[in-house]
N, C-alpha and C positions, 0 to 999 in steps of 0.2 A: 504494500500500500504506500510505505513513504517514498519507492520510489518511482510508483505512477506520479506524484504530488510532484518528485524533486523533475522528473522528466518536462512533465505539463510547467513547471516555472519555468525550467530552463527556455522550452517552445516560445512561453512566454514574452519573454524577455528578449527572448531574438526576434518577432513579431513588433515588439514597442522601439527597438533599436531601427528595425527596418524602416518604419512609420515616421521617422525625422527626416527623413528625404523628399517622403511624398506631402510631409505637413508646411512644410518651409518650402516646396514647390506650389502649393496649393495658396499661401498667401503673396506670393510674387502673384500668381494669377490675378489675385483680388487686386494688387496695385496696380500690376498694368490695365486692368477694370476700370480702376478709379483714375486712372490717367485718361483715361482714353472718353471716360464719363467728362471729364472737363474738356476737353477736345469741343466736345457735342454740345455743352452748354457754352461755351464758348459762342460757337456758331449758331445756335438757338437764339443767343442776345445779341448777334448780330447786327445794329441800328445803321447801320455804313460808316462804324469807324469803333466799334471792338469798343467804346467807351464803358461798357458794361464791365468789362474786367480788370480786377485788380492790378496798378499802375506801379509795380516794383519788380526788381530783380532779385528774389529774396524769399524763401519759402513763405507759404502761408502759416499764421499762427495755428494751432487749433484751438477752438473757443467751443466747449460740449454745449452751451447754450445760444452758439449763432445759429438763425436762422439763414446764413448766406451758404451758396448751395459748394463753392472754392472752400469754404474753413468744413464741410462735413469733409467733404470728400480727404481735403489733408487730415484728419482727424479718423478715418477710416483707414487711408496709408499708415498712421502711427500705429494704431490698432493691430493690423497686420506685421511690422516691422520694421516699416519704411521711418524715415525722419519726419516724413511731411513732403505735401504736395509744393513744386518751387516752379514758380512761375516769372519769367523773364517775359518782358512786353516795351515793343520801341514804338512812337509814330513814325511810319516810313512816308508819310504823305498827309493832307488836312482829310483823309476819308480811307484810310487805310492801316492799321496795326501791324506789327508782326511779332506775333509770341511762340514761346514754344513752353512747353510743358514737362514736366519729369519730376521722377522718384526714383530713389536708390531703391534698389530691389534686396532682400535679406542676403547677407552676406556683405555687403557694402564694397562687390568687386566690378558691379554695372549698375546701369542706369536706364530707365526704358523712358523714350523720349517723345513727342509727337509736339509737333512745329503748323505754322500755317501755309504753310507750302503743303500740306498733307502726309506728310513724310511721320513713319514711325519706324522706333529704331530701339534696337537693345545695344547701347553701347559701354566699355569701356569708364570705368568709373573714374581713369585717369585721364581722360578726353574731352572730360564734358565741359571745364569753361574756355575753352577756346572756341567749341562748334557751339554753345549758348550764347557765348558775347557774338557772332556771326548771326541768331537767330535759326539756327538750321539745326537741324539732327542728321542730314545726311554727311555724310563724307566729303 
């Protein structure tokens, strides 16, 4: 009997070891969600010049009590792992924005990025202010 018990622990426990790979895959999923959710509200608030969106280079706070739909979503990246949703936003023109969007993804070794050019990207966590000050997440 104790060592059906000692067996069934050991099974155990290599089952909950296994499961850190798919649980820390499964919240990257959720931030690239929530990136990609700010993407869409973005262009939802579209007025012909992006004024609708937070006007800094610099993560969004999280605020459990804002009702602004940028501090859920960075408060959801937290939640999962990430630092928080960082939003970079320039006037390229009197009726035109250019931002891009990103969260570090768990592990703090990339970055999943999505820009107004349409471009999404998983990049390099050592890459990203140079192609952020540019406004792009392509290459």
């Amino acid at each position: 009997m104790l060592v059906v018990i000692a067996i069934i622990g050991i099974l155990a426990a290599v089952v909950l070891i296994a499961l850190g790979p798919a649980r820390n895959k499964a919240r990257d999923t959720r931030i690239i969600s929530d990136v990609d959710q700010a993407r869409a509200l973005a262009e939802t608030q579209y007025n012909g010049s992006f004024s609708a969106l937070p006007n800094n280079q610099s993560a969004v706070l999280c605020n459990t009590g804002s009702t602004d739909k940028f501090v859920q979503l960075s408060c959801d990246i937290q939640n999962n792992g990430g630092p928080g949703l960082g939003i970079w936003t320039t006037q390229t023109s009197q009726t035109s924005i250019a931002y891009v969007f990103y969260a570090v993804l768990n592990g703090g070794n990339s970055v999943y990025c999505v820009d107004s050019n349409g471009i999404a990207a998983t990049i390099p966590n050592t890459t990203v202010p140079p192609r952020l000050a540019s406004y792009s997440c392509g290459t």
